[in-house]
N, C-alpha and C positions, 0 to 999 in steps of 0.2 A: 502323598499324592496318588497312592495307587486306590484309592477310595472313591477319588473323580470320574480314574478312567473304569471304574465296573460299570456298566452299562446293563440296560435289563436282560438283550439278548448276547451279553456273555454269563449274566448268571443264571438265563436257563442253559448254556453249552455246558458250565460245572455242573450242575443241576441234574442233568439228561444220565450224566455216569451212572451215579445212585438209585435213576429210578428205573434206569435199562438194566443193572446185574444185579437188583433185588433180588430172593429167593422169591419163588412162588408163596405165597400164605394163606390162599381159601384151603383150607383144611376142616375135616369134620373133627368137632372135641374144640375144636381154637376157644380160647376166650382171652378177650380183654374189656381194661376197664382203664376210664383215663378222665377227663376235665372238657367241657362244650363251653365253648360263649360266642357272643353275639351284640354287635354293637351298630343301631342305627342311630338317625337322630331325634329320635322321641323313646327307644325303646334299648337295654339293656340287659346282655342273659347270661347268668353265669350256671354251670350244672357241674353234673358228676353222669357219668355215663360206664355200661355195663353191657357187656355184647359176646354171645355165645353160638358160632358157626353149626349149625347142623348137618350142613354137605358143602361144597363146592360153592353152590349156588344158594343157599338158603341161612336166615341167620335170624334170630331175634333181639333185639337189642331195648334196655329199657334205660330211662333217661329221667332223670328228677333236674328239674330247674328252680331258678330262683328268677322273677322277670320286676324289672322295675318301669315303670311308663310312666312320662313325665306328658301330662297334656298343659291346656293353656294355665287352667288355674287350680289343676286338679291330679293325683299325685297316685298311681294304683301302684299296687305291690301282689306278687300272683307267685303261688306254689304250685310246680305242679308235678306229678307224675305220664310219664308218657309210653307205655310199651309198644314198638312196631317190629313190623316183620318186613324185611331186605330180602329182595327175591336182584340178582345178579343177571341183566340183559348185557351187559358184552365186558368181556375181561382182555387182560392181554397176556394172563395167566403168569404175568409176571409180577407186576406191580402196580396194576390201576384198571380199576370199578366200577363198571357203573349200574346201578342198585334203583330199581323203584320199589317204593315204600311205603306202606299202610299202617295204621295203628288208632290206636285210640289215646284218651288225655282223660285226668280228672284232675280237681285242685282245690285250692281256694285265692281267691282274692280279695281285696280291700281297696276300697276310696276314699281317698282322704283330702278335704278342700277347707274351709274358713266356713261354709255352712255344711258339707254332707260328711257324714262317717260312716261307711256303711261296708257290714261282711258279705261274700256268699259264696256259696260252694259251685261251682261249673261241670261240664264235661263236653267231650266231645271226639269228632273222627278226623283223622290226619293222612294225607295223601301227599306224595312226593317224590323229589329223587334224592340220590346218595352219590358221590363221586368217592370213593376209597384208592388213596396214595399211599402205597408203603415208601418208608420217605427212608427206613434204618433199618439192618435185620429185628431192632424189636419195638418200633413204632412204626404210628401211620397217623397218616392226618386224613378226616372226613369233611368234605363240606358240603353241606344240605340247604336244601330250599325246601319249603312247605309249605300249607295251606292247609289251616282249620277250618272244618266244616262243622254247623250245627255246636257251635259253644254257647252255651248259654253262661253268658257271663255279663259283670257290668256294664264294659263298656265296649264289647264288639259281638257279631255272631261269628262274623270273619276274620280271619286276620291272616296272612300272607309273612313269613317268616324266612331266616336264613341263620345257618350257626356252623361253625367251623369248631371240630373236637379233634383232641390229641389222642390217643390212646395207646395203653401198654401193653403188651403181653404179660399176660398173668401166668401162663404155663409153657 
């Protein structure tokens, strides 16, 4: 019965411990790498992700996806590569970030319906923010929002995204 009485805001009072005596971890040299996904209701994202601190405040981080979109009658599948650069507007030099973010995207996709089959290669520019939670001395959880600019792809120019990634320390 004690599964009833957890309420949201007693699991943020547990919660609050771990993310107030984190260590600090923007450090130059940092790297990790760890697992993205992203689940709305037309669109599906699963990745692998790769992220290397340069100072304090600056980091580049590169991102391969795998995106599944299911439309009405018609079924796309997208590869993609994405490198951006995390520039840190306010910290709390303990354990939470928050990042606007630039980069670019290239890939391929496919369409797949009962009349069309069709391949082709895309690319494009990526703009956003980053929220960085060290949740453990050696993870952190990211969650991002974004927005493609200028993709030349099948079925959007635009497209408006969000992906929540785990990550490890590698060193």
């Amino acid at each position: 019965m004690l599964i009833k009485k957890i309420t949201p805001i007693s699991f943020l009072f547990l919660a609050f411990p771990i993310l107030v005596f984190s260590q600090p971890r923007h450090v130059k040299g940092m790297q990790m790498g760890g697992f993205i996904f992203s689940n709305s209701s037309s669109q599906t994202t699963f990745g692998v992700a790769y992220q290397n601190y340069f100072s304090n405040s600056l980091s580049l981080k590169c991102n391969g996806f795998y995106e599944s979109i299911a439309k009405q009658t018609t079924s796309y599948k997208n590869y993609i590569i994405n490198p951006e650069a995390l520039y840190t507007v306010f910290g709390n030099k303990n354990s939470l970030y928050l990042n606007v973010k630039s980069g670019v995207f290239a890939g391929t996709g496919s369409a797949k319906s009962e009349i069309v089959k069709e391949n082709q290669a895309f690319f494009g520019v990526d703009l956003g923010l980053s929220v960085e939670m060290f949740i453990l001395p050696k993870f952190k959880i990211d969650l991002d929002v974004d927005q493609r600019f200028y993709q030349k792809a099948l079925f959007a120019n635009y497209r408006y995204g969000y992906t929540v990634s785990l990550l490890y320390f590698l060193n």
